[in-house]
C-alpha positions as CSV (number, residue, x, y, z in Angstrom):
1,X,0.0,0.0,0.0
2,X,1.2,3.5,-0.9
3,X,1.0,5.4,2.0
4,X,2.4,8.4,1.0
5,X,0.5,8.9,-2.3
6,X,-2.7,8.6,0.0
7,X,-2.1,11.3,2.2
8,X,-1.4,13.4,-1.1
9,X,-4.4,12.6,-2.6
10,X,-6.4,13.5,0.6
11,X,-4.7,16.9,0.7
12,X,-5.8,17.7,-2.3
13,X,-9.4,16.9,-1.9
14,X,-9.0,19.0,1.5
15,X,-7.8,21.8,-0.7
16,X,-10.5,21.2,-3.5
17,X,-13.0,21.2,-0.6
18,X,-12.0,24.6,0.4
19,X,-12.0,25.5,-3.7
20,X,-15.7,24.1,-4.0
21,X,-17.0,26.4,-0.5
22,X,-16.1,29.9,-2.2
23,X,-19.3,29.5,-4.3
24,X,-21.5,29.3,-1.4
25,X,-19.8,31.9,0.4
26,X,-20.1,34.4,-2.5
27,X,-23.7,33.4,-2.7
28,X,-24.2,34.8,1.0
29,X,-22.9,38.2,0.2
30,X,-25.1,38.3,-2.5
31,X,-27.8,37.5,-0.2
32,X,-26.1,39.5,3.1
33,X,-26.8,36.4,5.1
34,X,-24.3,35.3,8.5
35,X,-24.2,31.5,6.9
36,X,-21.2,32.4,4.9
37,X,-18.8,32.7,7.8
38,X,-19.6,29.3,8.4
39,X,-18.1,28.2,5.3
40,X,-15.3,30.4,5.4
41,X,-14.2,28.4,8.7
42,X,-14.8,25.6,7.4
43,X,-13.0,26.5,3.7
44,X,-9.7,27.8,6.2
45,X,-9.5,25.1,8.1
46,X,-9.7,22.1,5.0
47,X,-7.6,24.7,3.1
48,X,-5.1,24.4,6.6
49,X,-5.4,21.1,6.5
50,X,-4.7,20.0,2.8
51,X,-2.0,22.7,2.5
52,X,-0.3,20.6,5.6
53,X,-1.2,16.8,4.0
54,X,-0.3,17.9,0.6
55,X,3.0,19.8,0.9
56,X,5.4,16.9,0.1
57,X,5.0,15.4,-2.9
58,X,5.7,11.3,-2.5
59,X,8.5,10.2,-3.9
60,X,6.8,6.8,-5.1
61,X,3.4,8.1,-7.0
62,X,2.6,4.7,-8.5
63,X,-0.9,3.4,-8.1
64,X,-2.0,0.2,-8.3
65,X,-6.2,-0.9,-8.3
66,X,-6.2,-1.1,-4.3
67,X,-5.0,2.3,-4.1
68,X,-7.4,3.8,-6.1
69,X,-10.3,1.9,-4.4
70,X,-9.1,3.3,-1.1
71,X,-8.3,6.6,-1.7
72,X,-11.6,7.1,-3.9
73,X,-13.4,6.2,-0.9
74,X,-11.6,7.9,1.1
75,X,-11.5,10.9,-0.2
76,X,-15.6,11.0,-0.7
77,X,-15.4,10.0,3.3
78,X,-13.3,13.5,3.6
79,X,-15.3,15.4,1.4
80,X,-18.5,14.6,3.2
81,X,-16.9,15.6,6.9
82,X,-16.0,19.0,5.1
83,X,-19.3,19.5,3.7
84,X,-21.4,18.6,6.5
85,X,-19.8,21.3,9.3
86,X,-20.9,24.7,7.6
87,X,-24.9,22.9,7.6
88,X,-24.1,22.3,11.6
89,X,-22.1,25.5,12.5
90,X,-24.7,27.6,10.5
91,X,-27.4,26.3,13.0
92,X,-29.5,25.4,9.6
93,X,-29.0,21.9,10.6
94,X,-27.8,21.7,14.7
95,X,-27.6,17.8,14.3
96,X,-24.3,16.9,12.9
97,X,-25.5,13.2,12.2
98,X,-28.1,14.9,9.9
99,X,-25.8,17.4,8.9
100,X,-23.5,14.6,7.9
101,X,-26.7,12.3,5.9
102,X,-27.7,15.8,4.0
103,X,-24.2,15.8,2.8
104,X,-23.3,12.2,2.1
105,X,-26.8,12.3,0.0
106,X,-25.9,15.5,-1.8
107,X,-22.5,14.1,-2.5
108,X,-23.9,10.6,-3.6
109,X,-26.2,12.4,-5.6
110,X,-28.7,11.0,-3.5
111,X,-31.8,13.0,-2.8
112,X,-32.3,11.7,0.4
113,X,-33.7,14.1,3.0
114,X,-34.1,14.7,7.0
115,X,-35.3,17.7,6.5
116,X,-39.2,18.8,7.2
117,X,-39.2,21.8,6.0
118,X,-36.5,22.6,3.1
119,X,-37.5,25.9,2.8
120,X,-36.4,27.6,6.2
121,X,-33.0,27.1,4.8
122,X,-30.8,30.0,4.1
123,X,-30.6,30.5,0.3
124,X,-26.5,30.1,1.3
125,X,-26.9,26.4,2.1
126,X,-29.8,25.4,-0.4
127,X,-27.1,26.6,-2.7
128,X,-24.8,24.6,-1.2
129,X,-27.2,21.4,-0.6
130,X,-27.4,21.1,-4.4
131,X,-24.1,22.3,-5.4
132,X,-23.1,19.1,-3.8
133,X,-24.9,17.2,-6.1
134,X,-23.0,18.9,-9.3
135,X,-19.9,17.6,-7.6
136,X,-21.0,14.1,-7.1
137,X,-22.4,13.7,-10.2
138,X,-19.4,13.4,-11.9
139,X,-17.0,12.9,-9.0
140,X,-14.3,15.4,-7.5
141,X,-10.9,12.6,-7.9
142,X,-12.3,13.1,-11.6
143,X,-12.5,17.2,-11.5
144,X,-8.9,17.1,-10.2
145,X,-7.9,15.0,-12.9
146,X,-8.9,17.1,-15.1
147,X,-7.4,19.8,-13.4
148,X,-3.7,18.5,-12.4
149,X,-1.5,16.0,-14.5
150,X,-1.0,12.8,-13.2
151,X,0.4,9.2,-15.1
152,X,-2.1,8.0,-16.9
153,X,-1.0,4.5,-15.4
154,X,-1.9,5.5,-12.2
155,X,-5.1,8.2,-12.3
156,X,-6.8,5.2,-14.6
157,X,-7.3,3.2,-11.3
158,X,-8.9,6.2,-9.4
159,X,-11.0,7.0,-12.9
160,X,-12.2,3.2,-12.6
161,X,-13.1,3.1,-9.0
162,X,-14.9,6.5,-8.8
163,X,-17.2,6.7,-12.4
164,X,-20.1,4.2,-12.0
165,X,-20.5,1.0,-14.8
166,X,-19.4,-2.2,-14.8
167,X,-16.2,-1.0,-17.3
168,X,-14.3,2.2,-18.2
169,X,-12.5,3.0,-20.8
170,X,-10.4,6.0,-21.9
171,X,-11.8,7.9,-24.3
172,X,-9.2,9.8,-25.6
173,X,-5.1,8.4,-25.0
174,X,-4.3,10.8,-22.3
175,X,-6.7,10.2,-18.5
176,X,-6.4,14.1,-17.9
177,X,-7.7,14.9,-21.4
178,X,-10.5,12.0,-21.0
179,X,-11.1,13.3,-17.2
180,X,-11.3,17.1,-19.2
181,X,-14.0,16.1,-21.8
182,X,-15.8,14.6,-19.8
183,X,-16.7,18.0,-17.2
184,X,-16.6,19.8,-20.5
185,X,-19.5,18.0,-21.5
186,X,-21.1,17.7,-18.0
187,X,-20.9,21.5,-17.9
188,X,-21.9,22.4,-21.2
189,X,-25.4,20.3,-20.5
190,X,-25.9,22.5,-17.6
191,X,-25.6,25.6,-18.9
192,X,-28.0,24.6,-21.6
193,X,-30.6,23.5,-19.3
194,X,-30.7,26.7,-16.7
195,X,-30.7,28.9,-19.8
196,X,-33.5,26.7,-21.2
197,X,-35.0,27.1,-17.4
198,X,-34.6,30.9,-17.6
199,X,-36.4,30.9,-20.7
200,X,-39.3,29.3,-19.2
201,X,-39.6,31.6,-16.3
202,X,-37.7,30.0,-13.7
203,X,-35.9,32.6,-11.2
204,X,-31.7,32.2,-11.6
205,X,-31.3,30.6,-8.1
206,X,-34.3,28.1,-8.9
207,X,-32.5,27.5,-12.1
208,X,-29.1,27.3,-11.0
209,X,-29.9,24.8,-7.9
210,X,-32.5,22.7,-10.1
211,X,-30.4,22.3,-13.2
212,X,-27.6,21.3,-10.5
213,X,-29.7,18.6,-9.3
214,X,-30.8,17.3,-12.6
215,X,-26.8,17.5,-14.0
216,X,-25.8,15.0,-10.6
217,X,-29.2,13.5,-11.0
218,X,-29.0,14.2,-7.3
219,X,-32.7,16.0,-6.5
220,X,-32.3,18.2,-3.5
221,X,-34.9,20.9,-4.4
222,X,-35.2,24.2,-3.1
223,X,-39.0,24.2,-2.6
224,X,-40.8,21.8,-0.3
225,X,-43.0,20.8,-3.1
226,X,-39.7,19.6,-5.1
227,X,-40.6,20.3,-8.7
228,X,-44.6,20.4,-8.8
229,X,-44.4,24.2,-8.2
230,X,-43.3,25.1,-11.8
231,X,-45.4,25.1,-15.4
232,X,-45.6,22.0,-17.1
233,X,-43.2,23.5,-19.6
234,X,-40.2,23.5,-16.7
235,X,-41.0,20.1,-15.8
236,X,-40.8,18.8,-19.2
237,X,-37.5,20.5,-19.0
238,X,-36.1,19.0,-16.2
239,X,-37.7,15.2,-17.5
240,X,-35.9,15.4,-20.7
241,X,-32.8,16.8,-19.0
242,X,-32.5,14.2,-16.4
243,X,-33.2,11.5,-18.8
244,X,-30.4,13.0,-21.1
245,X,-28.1,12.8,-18.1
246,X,-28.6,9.0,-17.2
247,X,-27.3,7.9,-20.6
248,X,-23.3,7.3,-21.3
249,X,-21.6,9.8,-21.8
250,X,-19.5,8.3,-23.9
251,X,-22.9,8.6,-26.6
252,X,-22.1,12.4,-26.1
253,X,-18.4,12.3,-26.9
254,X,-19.1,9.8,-30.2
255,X,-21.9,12.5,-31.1
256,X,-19.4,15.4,-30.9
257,X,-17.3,13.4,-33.0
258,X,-20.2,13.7,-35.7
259,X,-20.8,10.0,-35.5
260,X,-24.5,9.6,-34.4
261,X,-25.6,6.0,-35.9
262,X,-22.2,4.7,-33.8
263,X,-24.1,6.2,-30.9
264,X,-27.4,5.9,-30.8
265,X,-26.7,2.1,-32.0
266,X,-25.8,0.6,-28.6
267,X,-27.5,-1.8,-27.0
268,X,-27.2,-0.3,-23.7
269,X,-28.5,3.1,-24.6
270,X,-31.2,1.6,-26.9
271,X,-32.4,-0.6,-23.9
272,X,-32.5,2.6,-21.4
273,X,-34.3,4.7,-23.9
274,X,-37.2,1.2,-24.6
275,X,-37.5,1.1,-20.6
276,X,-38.2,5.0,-20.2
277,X,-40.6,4.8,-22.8
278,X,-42.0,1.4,-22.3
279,X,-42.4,1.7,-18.2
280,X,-43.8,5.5,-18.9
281,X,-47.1,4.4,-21.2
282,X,-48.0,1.6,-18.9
283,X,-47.8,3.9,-15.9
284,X,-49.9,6.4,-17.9
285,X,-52.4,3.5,-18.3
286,X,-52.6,2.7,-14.9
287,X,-52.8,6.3,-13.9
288,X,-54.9,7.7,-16.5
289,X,-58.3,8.0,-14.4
290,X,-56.3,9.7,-11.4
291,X,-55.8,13.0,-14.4
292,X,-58.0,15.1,-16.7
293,X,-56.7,13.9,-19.9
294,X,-54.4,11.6,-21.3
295,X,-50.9,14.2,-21.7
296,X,-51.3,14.7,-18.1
297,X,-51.4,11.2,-17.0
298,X,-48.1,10.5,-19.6
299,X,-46.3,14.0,-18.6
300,X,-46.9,12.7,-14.7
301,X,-45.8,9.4,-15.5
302,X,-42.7,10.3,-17.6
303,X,-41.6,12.9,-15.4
304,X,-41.4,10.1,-12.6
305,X,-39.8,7.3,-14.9
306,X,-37.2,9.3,-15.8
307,X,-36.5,11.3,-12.0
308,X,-36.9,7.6,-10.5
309,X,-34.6,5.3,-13.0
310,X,-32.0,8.3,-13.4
311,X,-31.6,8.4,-9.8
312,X,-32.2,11.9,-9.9
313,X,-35.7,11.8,-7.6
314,X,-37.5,15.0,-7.9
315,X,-41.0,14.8,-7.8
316,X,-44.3,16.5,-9.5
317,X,-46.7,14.3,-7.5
318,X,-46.7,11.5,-5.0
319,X,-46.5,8.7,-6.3
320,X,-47.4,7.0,-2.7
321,X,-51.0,7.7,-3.2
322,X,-50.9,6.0,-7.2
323,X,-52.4,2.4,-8.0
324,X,-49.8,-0.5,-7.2
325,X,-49.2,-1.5,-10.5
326,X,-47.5,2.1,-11.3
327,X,-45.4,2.0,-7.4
328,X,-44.0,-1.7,-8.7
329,X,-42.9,-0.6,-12.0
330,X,-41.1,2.3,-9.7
331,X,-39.9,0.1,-7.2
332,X,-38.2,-1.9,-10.4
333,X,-36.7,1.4,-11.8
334,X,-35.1,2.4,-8.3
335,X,-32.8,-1.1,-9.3
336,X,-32.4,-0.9,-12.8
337,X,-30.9,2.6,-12.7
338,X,-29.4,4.7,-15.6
339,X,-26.4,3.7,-17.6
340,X,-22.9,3.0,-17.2
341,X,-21.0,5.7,-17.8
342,X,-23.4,8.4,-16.3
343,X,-24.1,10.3,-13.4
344,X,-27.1,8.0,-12.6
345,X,-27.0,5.5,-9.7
346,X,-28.3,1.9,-9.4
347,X,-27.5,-1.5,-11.3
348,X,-27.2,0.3,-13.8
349,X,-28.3,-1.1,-17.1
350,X,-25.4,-2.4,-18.4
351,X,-25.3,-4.9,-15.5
352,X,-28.9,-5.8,-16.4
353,X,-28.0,-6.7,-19.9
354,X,-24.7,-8.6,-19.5
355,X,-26.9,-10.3,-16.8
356,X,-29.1,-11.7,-19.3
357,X,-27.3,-12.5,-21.7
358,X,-25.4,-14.5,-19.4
359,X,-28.2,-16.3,-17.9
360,X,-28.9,-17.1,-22.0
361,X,-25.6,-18.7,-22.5
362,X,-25.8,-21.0,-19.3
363,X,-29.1,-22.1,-20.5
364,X,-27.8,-22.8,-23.8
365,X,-25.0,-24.4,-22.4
366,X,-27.3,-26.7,-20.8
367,X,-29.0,-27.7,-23.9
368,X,-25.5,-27.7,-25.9
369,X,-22.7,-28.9,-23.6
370,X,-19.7,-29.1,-25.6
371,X,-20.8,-26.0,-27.6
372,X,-18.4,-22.6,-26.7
373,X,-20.7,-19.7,-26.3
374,X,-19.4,-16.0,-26.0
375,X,-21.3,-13.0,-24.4
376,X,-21.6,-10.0,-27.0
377,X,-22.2,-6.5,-26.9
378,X,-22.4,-4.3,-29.6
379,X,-20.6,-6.8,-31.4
380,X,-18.2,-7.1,-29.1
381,X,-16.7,-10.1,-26.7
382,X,-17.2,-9.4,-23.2
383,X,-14.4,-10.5,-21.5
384,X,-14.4,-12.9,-19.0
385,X,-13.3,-10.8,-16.2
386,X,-16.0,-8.4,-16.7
387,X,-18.6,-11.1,-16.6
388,X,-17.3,-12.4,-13.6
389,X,-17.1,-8.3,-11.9
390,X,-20.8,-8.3,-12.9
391,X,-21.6,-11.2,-10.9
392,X,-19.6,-10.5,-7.9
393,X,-21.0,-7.3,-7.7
394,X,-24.3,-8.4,-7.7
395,X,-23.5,-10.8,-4.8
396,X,-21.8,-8.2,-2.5
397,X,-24.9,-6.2,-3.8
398,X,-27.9,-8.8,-2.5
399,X,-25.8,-9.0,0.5
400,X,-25.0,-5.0,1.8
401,X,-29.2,-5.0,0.7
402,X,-30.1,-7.6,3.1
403,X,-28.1,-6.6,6.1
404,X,-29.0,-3.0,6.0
405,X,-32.6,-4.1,5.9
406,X,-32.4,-6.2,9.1
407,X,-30.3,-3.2,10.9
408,X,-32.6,-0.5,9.2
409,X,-35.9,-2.9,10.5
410,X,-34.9,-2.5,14.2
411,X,-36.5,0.4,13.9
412,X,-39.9,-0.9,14.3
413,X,-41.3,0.8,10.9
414,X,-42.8,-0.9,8.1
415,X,-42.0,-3.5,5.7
416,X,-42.5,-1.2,2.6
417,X,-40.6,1.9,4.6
418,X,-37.4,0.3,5.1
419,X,-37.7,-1.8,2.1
420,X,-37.6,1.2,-0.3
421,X,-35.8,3.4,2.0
422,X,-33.0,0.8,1.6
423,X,-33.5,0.6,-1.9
424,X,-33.9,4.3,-2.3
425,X,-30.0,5.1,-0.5
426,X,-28.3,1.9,-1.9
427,X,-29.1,3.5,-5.6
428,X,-28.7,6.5,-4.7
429,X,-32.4,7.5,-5.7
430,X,-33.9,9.3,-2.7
431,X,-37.4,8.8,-2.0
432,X,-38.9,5.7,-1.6
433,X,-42.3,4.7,-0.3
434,X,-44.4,5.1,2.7
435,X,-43.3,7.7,5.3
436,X,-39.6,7.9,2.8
437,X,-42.3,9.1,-0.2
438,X,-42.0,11.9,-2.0
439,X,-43.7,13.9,0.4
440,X,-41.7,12.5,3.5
441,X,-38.1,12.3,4.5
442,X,-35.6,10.2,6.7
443,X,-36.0,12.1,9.9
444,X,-37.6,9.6,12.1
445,X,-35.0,7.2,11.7
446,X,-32.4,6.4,14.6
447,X,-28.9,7.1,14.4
448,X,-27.9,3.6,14.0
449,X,-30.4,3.4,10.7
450,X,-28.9,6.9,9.4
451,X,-25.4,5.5,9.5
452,X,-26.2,2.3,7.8
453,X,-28.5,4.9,5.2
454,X,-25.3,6.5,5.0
455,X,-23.2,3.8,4.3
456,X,-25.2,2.6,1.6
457,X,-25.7,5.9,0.0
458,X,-21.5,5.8,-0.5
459,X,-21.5,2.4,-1.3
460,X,-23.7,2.6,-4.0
461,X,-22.2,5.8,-5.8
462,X,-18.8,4.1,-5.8
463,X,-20.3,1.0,-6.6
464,X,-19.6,-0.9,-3.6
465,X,-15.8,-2.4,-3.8
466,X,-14.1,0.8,-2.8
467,X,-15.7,1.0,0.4
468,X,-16.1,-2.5,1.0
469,X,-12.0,-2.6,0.3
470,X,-11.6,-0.4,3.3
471,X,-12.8,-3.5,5.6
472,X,-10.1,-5.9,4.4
473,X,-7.6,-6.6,6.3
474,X,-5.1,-7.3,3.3
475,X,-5.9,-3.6,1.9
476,X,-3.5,-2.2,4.5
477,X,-0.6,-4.2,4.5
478,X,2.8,-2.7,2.7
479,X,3.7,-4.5,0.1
């Protein structure tokens, strides 16, 4: 284990973390509110901190897989002990353990809330709240890539462990350059939707902390009726958006290379696009009496799909009080989850597909022993150790799900609450069901519940191994 290059890497993110709490702090002079000096503490200190972690360079900056696990999770570990202080110091949130869940869900790109009333917030730490989520979304190891050179043999591992998908690739020879296109892209999407948001009407902080939200596909609102405030026009806004941000973005950088039928051609983003659609009309079906006409019932029941498999979770009605044929097909969303590749949480869908096609090629092995049977993908052979990542995952998956539902149950609350509030934190969705709806939060639970929420909230944006690697005992040892 690399000690030294550890501690760098940490002192940078303390840095960063300072870097990332000037926005908020410039937003409370705009808005002459005391919050501010919370973050500036808080920015000092980190800045203190990192400046003292980060000083000496290490003389051995090689980074194998287990390094990158560890400081990825780490570093999102740091992050969230930064971000949650100014919420507690400001008196906007005196708890620190909720201080610390608002944070790791804003991070995570989440959604999950303990707040009751989201409103009484200072406008400084609503900015904040869902600035978080634009950070998340497409991870801060990769904004300092992007940012600072580093061997390309080295940052690959951090790249791997920190951007969610069964498999990532470079797309371009140099990390930095890859790390670069991609927050080019990520940023340029943004920008489109709050001007698109202004254009509708939206005031610039709505715009700016919605768009946010839908970039990370995090879903911290500023209002307490999340999105169901706005026209219809805004909302179909934000739907499209989040959708657009749950697909590879790897469809994006083939597109800017003027090669759309390469893009639009893979089975993955052809799959996500039949589910949106597909779970959306049979919603609309189910809901269509609840609504005056049949665009409502589809606009209601889009908007959902798409906030509920991106991960994103804003909502434009509860979805508690619909018929139970339209909460399953949610429910089956909150696993499925957006792409590979994206700022979505979940399975993803990848997983799902390589999945079944594998189960197709053991059944055919059944009926054709000696036959030799390859799992494809776009025409491609998926290798071996991928197929074998996908099912391991899904293991340590079924397993983290289980035991945080027996801890979470303690509690004494409902099947369907801690079901789906398990569900909703291990994909990183937000709301779930029941008192954890769209209209409720994660307030009544313990402190023992809120850590394990916590956990799985991490877990589940760095899909899983890089935290889990921090409880193995052969993670630590020098080599």
């Amino acid at each position: 284990m690399n000690y030294s290059m550890i501690r760098y890497m940490l002192g940078l993110v303390s840095c960063f973390s300072a870097m990332f709490m000037t926005l908020p702090m410039l937003v409370s002079v705009i808005y002459k509110e005391k919050s501010g000096f919370s973050f500036l503490a808080v920015a000092l200190f980190s800045l203190a901190v990192g400046i003292l972690t980060a000083r000496k360079k290490p003389q051995n900056r090689k980074m194998y897989a287990r390094e990158g696990l560890v400081i990825v999770a780490l570093s999102w570990i740091v992050l969230s002990i930064y971000g949650a202080l100014p919420f507690a110091l400001s008196g906007d949130i005196p708890s620190y353990v909720d201080a610390l869940f608002e944070t790791i869900s804003g991070f995570t790109t989440t959604g999950a809330s303990i707040l009751t009333d989201v409103e009484a917030l200072s406008n400084t730490c609503l900015f904040w709240r869902s600035f978080t989520h634009w950070i998340g979304g497409m991870g801060v190891l990769v904004f300092i890539m992007a940012l600072m050179p580093a061997k390309d043999s080295s940052s690959m591992h951090i790249m791997r462990a920190e951007s969610p998908g069964p498999s990532v690739s470079k797309l371009v020879p140099q990390v930095r350059n890859t790390a670069m296109i991609l927050y080019l892209i990520y940023f340029g999407m943004t920008l489109v939707e709050i001007t698109l948001l202004l254009i509708g009407g939206m005031p610039l902080f709505d715009a700016v902390t919605v768009a946010f939200g839908t970039a990370g596909t995090g879903g911290f609102a500023v209002k307490n009726s999340s999105i169901a405030g706005y026209s219809v026009f805004l909302q179909g806004v934000v739907a499209v958006f989040m959708v657009m941000f749950g697909v590879n973005f790897n469809v994006y950088f083939v597109l800017l290379r003027k090669k759309p039928r390469q893009a639009f051609r893979s089975v993955e983003f052809l799959t996500y696009i039949g589910i949106v659609l597909g779970s959306s009309l049979l919603i609309a079906i189910s809901i269509l009496p609840m609504f005056p006409n049949a665009f409502t019932a589809f606009h209601q029941a889009f908007f959902q799909v798409g906030s509920i498999m991106t991960t994103t979770g804003y909502a434009t009605a509860d979805f508690n009080t619909w018929p139970a044929l339209a909460r399953t097909i949610l429910v089956m969303l909150m696993f499925v989850g957006a792409c590979a590749g994206s700022t979505g949480g979940g399975i993803k869908v990848s997983r799902v597909i390589l999945l079944l096609k594998g189960i197709k090629k053991e059944l055919q092995m059944v009926c054709h022993p000696r036959s030799v049977k390859k799992v494809k993908v776009d025409g491609h052979v998926v290798e071996h150790e991928v197929i074998r990542s996908v099912n391991a995952f899904m293991v340590l998956y079924v397993v983290i799900f289980v035991v945080s539902l027996l801890i979470v149950s303690l509690d004494e609350k409902d099947l369907v609450t801690n079901f789906t509030a398990v569900a909703a934190t291990l994909n990183n969705i937000g709301p779930g069901l029941e008192i954890v709806g769209p209209t409720g939060n994660f307030s009544s639970f313990s402190i023992l519940s809120k850590f394990v929420l916590m956990f799985d909230m991490l877990a589940g944006r760095l899909e899983l191994f890089p935290i889990m690697m921090l409880f193995v005992p052969a993670t630590w040892k020098r080599v």
